[in-house]
Every structure is written in C-alpha cells, then in structure tokens.
N, C-alpha and C positions, 0 to 999 in steps of 0.2 A: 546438348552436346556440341562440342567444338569439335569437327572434325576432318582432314584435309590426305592425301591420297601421292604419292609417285609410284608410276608403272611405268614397266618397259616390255617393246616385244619383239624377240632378236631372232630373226629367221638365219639359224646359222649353216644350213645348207638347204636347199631346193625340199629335202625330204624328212629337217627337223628343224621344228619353233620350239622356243620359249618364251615364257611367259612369267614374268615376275613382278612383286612392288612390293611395298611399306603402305599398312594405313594407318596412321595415329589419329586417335581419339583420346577427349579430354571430357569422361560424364562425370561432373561436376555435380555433386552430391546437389538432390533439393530439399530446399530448408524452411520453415516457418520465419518471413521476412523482420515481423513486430516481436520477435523474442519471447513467442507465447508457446514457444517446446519443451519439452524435457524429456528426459529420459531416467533409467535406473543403472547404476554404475557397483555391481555389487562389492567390489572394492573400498566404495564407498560408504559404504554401509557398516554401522558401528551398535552392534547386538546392546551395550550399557546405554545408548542414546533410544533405543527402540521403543514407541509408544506403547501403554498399556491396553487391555481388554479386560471389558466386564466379563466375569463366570458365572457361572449358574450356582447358585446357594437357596440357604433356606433363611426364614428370618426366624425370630423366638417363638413366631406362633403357627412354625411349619409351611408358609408358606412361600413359594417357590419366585426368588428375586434373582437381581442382576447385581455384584459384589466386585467392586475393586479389591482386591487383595493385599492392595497395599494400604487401604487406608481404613479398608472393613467400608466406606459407603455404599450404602445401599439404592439402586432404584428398581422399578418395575419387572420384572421380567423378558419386557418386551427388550431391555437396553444388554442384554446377552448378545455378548461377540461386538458392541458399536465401541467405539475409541474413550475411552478417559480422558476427559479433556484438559488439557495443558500438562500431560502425563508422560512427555517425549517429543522428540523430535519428529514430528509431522512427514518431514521431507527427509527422514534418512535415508542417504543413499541415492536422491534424486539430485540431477543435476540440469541446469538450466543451459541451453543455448546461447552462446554469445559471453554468456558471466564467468565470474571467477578465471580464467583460463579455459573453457569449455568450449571447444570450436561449436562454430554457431550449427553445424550438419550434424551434429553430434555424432561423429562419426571421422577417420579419419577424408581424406582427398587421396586419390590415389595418385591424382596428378596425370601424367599423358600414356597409357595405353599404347603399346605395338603390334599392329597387327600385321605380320608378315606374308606376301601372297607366292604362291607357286606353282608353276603349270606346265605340261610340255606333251606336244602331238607329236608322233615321230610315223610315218611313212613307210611301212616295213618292205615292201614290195617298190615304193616308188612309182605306184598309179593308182592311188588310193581304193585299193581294194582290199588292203589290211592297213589299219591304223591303230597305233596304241597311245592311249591318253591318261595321264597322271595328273596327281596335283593335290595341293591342301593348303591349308590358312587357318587364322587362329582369327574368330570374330569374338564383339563385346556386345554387352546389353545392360541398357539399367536397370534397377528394379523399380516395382511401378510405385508410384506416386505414393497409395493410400498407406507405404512404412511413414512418409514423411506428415502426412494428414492427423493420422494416428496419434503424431504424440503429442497433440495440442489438448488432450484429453486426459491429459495426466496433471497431478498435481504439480504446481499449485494454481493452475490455469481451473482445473476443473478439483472441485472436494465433494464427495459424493456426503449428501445429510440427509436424515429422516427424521421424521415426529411422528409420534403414533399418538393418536386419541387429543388432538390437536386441534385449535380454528386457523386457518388460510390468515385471519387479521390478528394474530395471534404470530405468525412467523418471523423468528427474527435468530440471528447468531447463538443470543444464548439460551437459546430451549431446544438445537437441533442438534443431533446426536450425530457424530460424524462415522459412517461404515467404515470398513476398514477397505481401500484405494485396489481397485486393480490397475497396473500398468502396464506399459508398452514402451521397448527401448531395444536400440540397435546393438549391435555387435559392431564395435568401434572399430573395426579393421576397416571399414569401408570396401571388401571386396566384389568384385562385379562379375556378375554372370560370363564364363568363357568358355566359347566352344572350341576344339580344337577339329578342323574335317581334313577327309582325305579320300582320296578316290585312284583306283587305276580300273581301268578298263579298255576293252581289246572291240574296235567294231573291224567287220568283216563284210564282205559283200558277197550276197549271195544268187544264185540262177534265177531267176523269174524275180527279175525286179524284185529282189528283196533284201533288210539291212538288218544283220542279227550286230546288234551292243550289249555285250555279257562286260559287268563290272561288278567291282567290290566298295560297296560305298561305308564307309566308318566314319566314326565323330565320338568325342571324349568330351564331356561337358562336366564342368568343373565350377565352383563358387553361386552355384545354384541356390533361390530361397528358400528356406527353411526357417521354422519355430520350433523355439520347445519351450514351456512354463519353466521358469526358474525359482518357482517359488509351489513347487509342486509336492502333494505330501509324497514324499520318499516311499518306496517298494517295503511292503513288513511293518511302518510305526501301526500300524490298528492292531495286530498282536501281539504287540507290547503290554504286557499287564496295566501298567499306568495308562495307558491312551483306549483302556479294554471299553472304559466308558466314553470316552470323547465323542459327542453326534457334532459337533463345531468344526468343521477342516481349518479351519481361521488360528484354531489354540495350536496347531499341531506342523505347521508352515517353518521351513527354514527362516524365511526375515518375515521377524513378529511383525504385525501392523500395514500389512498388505495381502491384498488378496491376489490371482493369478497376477503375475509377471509376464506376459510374454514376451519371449525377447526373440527378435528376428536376427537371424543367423546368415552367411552364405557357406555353407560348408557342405548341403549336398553334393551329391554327385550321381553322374550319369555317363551307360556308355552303348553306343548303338553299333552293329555290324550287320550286315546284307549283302546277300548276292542278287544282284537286279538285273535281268534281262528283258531287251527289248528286239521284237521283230517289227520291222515297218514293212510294205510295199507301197510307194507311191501308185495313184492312179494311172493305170495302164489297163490295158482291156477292158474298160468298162467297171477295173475293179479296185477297191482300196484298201489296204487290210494294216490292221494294227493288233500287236500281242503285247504286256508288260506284265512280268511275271517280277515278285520281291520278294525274296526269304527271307526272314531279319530276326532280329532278336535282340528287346529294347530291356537293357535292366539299370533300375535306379535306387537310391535308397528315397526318393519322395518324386512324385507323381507330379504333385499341382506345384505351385508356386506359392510356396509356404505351409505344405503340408508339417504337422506334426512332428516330432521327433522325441524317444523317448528321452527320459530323464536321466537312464547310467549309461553305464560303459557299451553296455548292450545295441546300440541304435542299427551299427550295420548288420549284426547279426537276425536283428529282429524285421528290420524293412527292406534289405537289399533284396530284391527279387525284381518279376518282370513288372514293368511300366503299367501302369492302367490302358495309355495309349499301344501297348504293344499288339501286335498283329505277326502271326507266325508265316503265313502265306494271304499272299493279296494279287489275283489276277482279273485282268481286266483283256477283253478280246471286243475291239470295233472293227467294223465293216462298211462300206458304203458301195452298194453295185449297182449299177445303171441294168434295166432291165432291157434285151435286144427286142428286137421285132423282126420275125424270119424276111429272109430275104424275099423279095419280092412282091413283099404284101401291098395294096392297094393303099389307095391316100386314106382313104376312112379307116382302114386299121391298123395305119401309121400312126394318126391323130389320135386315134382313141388307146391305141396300147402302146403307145412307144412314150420314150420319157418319163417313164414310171423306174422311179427310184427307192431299190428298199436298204435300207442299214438297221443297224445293231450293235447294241453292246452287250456281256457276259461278264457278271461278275460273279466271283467266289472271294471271299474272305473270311476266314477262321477268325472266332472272336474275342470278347473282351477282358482280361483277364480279370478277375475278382476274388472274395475273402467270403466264406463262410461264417453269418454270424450266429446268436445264441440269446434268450433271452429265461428268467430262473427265476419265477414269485419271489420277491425276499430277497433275493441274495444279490448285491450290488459289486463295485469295485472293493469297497473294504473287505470284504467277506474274502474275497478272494484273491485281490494282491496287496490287501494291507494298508491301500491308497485308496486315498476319496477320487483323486482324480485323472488315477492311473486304470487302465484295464487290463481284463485278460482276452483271449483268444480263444475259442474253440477248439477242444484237443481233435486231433488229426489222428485216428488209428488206422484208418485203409486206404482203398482208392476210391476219389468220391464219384467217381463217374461208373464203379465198376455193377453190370447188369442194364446200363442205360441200354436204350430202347427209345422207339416211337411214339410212347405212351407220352402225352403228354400232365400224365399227375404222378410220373415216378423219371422223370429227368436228374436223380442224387439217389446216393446210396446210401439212406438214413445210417447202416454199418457200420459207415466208416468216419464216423463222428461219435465222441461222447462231450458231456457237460467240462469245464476246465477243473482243472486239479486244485485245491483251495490250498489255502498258506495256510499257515498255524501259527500259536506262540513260539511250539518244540519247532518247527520247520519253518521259519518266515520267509522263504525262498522257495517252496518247491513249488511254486507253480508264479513265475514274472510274466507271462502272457507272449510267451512264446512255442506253447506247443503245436503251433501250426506255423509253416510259413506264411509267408507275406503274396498274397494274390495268387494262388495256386491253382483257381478252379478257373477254366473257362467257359465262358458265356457261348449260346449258340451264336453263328457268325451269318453271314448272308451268301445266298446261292440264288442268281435272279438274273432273270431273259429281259430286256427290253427293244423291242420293233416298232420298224417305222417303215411304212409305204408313202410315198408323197411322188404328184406331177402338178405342173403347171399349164395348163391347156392356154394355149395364145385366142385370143377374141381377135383383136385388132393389132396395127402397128404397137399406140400404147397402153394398151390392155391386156389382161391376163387375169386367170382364174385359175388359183393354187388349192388344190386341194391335199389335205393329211391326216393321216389313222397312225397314231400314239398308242401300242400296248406296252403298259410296265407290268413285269411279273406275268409275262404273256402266258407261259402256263400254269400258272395259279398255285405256284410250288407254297404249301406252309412253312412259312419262315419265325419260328419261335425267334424271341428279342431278348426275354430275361424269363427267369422262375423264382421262386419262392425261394428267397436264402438263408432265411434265420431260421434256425430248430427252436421250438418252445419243449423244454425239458418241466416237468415237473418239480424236482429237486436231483441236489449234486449228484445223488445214485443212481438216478435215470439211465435208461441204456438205450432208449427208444424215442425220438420225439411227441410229443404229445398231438401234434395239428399234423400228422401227417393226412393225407387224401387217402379216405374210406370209404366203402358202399356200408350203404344203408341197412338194414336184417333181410329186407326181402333182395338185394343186390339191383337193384334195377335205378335207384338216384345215389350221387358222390355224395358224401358228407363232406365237409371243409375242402371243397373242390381245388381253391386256392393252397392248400397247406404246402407244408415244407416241400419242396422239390416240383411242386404242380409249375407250369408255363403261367405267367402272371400277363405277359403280352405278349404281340405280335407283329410282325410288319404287315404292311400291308395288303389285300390279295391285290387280283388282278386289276386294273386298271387302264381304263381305255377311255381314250378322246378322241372328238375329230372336231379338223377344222378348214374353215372354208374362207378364202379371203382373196378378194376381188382389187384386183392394184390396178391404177390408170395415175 
C-alpha cells in the first residue's frame, strides 16, 4: 500500500475541539510477476468452443466403456468424465495476466481511496465533569494474498492428467487423459474491503473517584470477501428426468469442461451496533476498580473471509444472520486492592501481613452463535436440492433450546427439528435449504472468577522475595464449551434423532453418551498456581 494522511485539530473554544483529516490509500492489487495467472472471465466463455467428455456406454459385448459422442470412440471405462482430446477449446473462458488486453491483477485498480476522519469533545459543564465525544471514518483493507497465489494454478500454468493402469517410464503427453480443470478467478471490480465507524458517547464523572463512559459504538462494513462456485450444479437439475440418471456433476455444470469455478467476490456485507459502558476508579484508598459492560449485535451475510455464498438470487435471504464472532453481552469487572494492616500493629505484623495485594477479574459472556446440522444414510445434496454441490439445512420447527436444563446429555430439544424437506421432479424447489435460519442457536458462553494474592517481602536494600497464588475459575463453576450438533435421522420420515443420549435397560450407564444435544467439551475447571521469585 501507498498511503499518506493530512489532520487538523482546531480547539475552537476553551470548551470544544475538533478533530479532522483526509487519509488516502493506494492498495494496488497483488499480482503473479512472470505472467503465470489466470483467471475465468465467464463472458468469455463460448458454449460451441467448449471441450468434449467421455460418457458412460456400453460396447457390443455389454460391457461398460468410456464413449465420445461425437465420434462413437471408445476407451476403458476408467476415461468417463476425462476430456477428449483436441475436442475444444482447452482455455475457454480463461484469461491470462498481462495478454491480450488483460490487466496483469486481473482485476481492475481502484486507484486512490479516501478516507475521511472526524472527531469532536465538547465540555458540557466547562470543568470536565461532563464531556461528549463523537466521531467516525471510513477505513480500507486489502484482501489477503492467497486470491492472488490461487491463480497460478489454473490453467494453462497447471493442466490437471491422469493414467490409470500405467508405468511411471511409460508417461508422457499422449497417454494421459486430461480431468476436467477446477478454477479460481477474481471478480474484476477490484473492490476493497471498507469499513465505515462511528461512535458518540457521553463520559461523566462520578462521587468516589469514579468515571462512568456510556457510548454507542457502530460500523457498516462493506465490499467484504466472499466465494461462490460459478460453475455449480444449479438447485432442481437431478429431478429433471433426463439428469434422473446422471452420477457425473461434471455432464451437468453450467460451462462444460471445468469443474468447480470459484470465483472470489467482494460483495458481502456487515453491520455492528452496541451500547458500551465503562466504569473506572483510579487508585485511591488502597483501591482500583474497573467495570466494561457491551451489548451488541453483530449481523453479516458471511463470517470468515471468503466464506461461501449461494448460487441464486437467495444468498441474503439464506445467510444474513448473526456473526459467528457475535457476542450479545460481554462483561468484564477487575479490581486491584492493597490489603490494610490495623493500625498500630507492631513491625512483625507489618512485615508479615502488610503489602499483601489481592485482584480479580469477572467475566460473563453469552456465547457463540452456530447452525444445526443433519446427517440421512443415503440421501446426499442431490436427493434433496437437486445439486451435487448445493445443500440443504435442517428444517426448524420449534425452539431449539426449549426444556434446556442442567442436564448435560439433553442441552437441545430434539422437537424442534426434523430431516429437510426433499425436492422432486413435480416440485424442484420445495425444499432450496433454507428452512432454517443462518446461525440461530447459541453455544453456552463463559461465566468465570479469576484471583490473585501476591506481596513482595524486602530481604535487603537490593533484594526481595515475591510471592503469588493464581486461582482461575476459582470456584470451580462447569463451564460447558460446545454439544453435540448434528441430528443422525434414520431416513426423510424420521421425526426423532437416532443418536440421541439414552440409558441402558437397567438405567444405571448412558448409551451414546455423546449423542445429539449431550456437552462434547468443556472449559477448564479450576486452576491454581503459585509462584515464588527471588530478585537482587
């Protein structure tokens, strides 16, 4: 990145500042130097140019070969779904770095980025004991590296071939049967991750040395990364009569003669809001006290940094929900107290009890939002959305947390779940793998004590003997971490999971302790150190 900054800060009366600037940045797309990138440009791409594939046939004497269509030859079986050679255009649709007119980023340059900054404290009272602070800015980011890495593995840098039933001194161009290419290509916009923030908030000052800062912290994030196949079998083509028989995803792919496409996108999006409080007391009587309490609420249509995206019109409908990172309540309470020694006490029980220092921190945090999965002997993506490489979702019919308890092998309400609703020829839509939202159930969260006693006893002028006792989780609270999230159903009529956690005929051992809904982990119990360390 190229990037350079003007700020200003205009104290326009004794009881209000401002605070403003400009940063421009220039992230200049990264590129494979030697011309060894490519991408897929589907525009580019010309279905009459599009190379051939072998089919599955029979020969005259019934047995089971590999058939160009176009010309009737015949080979092995094993050469089902590998390319026909000199049968098309190899690189339809692919284009090279640097060639033809093809910016060498493959991508466009967005050129220079403005990021504008804004800020202002304003004095309310005039003796800073009410202060209000505002402010926001638009920042950038590039995306990481391994889009640009990626595409040196496409053709015609990389051509994926195989031999079957083959010698090593035996390999050469024309005995090896070329698979059909997955690729990897940008979304030429060249957009860049951008956040938009803003904040106002109100500090006060309060009796007994203390500083309450109640604000509103928000950010808009925009041109975020994201993937979707664009060469993905379409929702419904498996109950199509003609494709009833297809086992090959490769015959059944929008652009014949490749396999997945992934093509990296920037077009999620994200959007955070919170109430953040903070209580301080500086150290004063021996005492230090700190509170930070955050209510928030994090929703995105993709989580990671190039998560997933479906294939139609559906994608925010299907993934806009809470954050994987989201957290609905997050408090944290530290302390730091010098411990007194009554007045009057002799020097021996100065020495020995005085200087003894205990702190603490307290956390609570609500936890991790997550998805309920599902898993059906038999029954795959096709069965159920039509697509090899599309899925479905677990149907949603209750509340999955309803009758939760302490138990830790019944944390879900097998109820309120069943199997996903299957597509058909008559209906190739009723079930796209949407009958559940997107990360709806949450994970348990953590509720945990951590203490500390510590003094340093003086020996000499330059010597000392520190001693500390470290308890985490000091009262030993069980903190479940995750359960068991996938239901195993028998088949599509199932109404029950099948691995749920049961006792035995006599009731006295769990059968599938682990099953659906059981605690799978834990955090840690309690936890205690000491330590002892002698300085000169």
């Amino acid at each position: 990145n190229a990037e350079w900054y003007v700020q200003d800060t205009w104290k326009i009366t004794r009881r209000l500042t401002l605070d403003y600037g400009m940063r421009f940045a220039w992230i200049q797309p990264q590129y494979e130097s030697t011309g060894l990138a490519s991408g897929f440009r589907p525009e580019n791409y010309n279905p009459a140019q599009a190379v051939r594939l072998y089919y599955p046939g029979t020969d005259a004497n019934g047995n089971s070969v590999a058939v160009d269509r176009a010309t009737g030859q015949t080979l092995g079986s094993f050469a089902v779904g590998r390319v026909v050679p000199n049968s098309g255009n190899f690189l339809n649709g692919v284009v090279i770095g640097g060639e033809n007119g093809v910016s060498k980023y493959l991508m466009r340059d967005r050129g220079i980025h403005y990021g504008p900054r804004f800020g202002l404290a304003f004095d309310v009272l005039g003796n800073q004991t009410l202060v209000i602070r505002t402010g926001g800015g638009i920042f950038y980011d590039r995306y990481q590296g391994n889009r640009a890495f990626a595409m040196t593995n496409n053709p015609p840098n990389a051509v994926p071939a195989q031999v079957n039933y083959g010698l090593v001194s035996e390999l050469n161009s024309g005995v090896a049967l070329a698979a059909v290419p997955s690729l990897r290509s940008f979304d030429v916009g060249g957009e860049v991750p951008t956040v938009y923030n803003y904040q106002f908030g109100i500090q006060y000052k309060l009796p007994f040395e203390l500083v309450l800062d109640t604000s509103y912290v928000g950010s808009l994030s925009r041109h975020l990364q994201a993937q979707v196949n664009l060469n993905a079998i379409p929702y419904g083509t498996r109950f199509k009569p003609e494709n009833a028989s297809v086992t090959n995803r490769d015959f059944l792919r929008p652009y014949m003669g490749f396999g997945d496409i992934t093509y990296y996108k920037a077009d999620a999006s994200a959007n955070y809001n919170s109430l953040q409080v903070t209580v301080n007391r500086r150290m004063a009587s021996r005492l230090f006290f700190g509170l930070s309490y955050t209510w928030s609420k994090a929703l995105t249509t993709a989580s990671g940094d190039g998560d997933f995206q479906r294939i139609d019109e559906n994608n925010r409908k299907a993934n806009y929900g809470l954050a994987d990172f989201h957290r609905a309540h997050n408090l944290a309470v530290n302390w730091v107290y010098e411990i007194p020694v009554f007045a009057g006490s002799n020097a021996v029980v100065k020495h020995t009890l005085g200087g003894w220092q205990l702190s603490g921190v307290f956390q609570y945090q609500t936890g991790q939002p997550d998805n309920i999965s599902f898993s059906i002997p038999g029954i795959n993506n096709e069965n159920l959305t039509g697509s090899f490489t599309e899925g479905a979702r677990i149907r949603l019919i209750g509340d999955p947390t309803a009758g939760f308890t302490k138990d830790p092998y019944h944390q879900l309400n097998p109820s309120a779940f069943l199997p996903p609703t299957a597509g058909s020829a008559e209906n190739p839509l009723a079930q796209i793998g949407m009958e559940a939202p997107n990360r709806y159930f949450i994970r348990p969260g953590i509720n945990t004590w951590t203490l500390s006693l510590q003094k340093a006893f003086s020996i000499k002028e330059r010597a000392s003997l520190q001693f500390r006792i470290d308890a985490f989780n000091v009262f030993n609270h069980t903190q479940f971490s995750d359960i068991q999230r996938t239901a195993n159903y028998a088949n599509l009529q199932s109404t029950t999971p099948s691995n749920l956690p049961t006792f035995d005929a006599a009731r006295n051992l769990w059968v599938n302790p682990t099953g659906f809904g059981a605690v799978t982990a834990v955090r840690d119990p309690r936890i205690v150190q000491l330590m002892t360390r002698f300085q000169f």
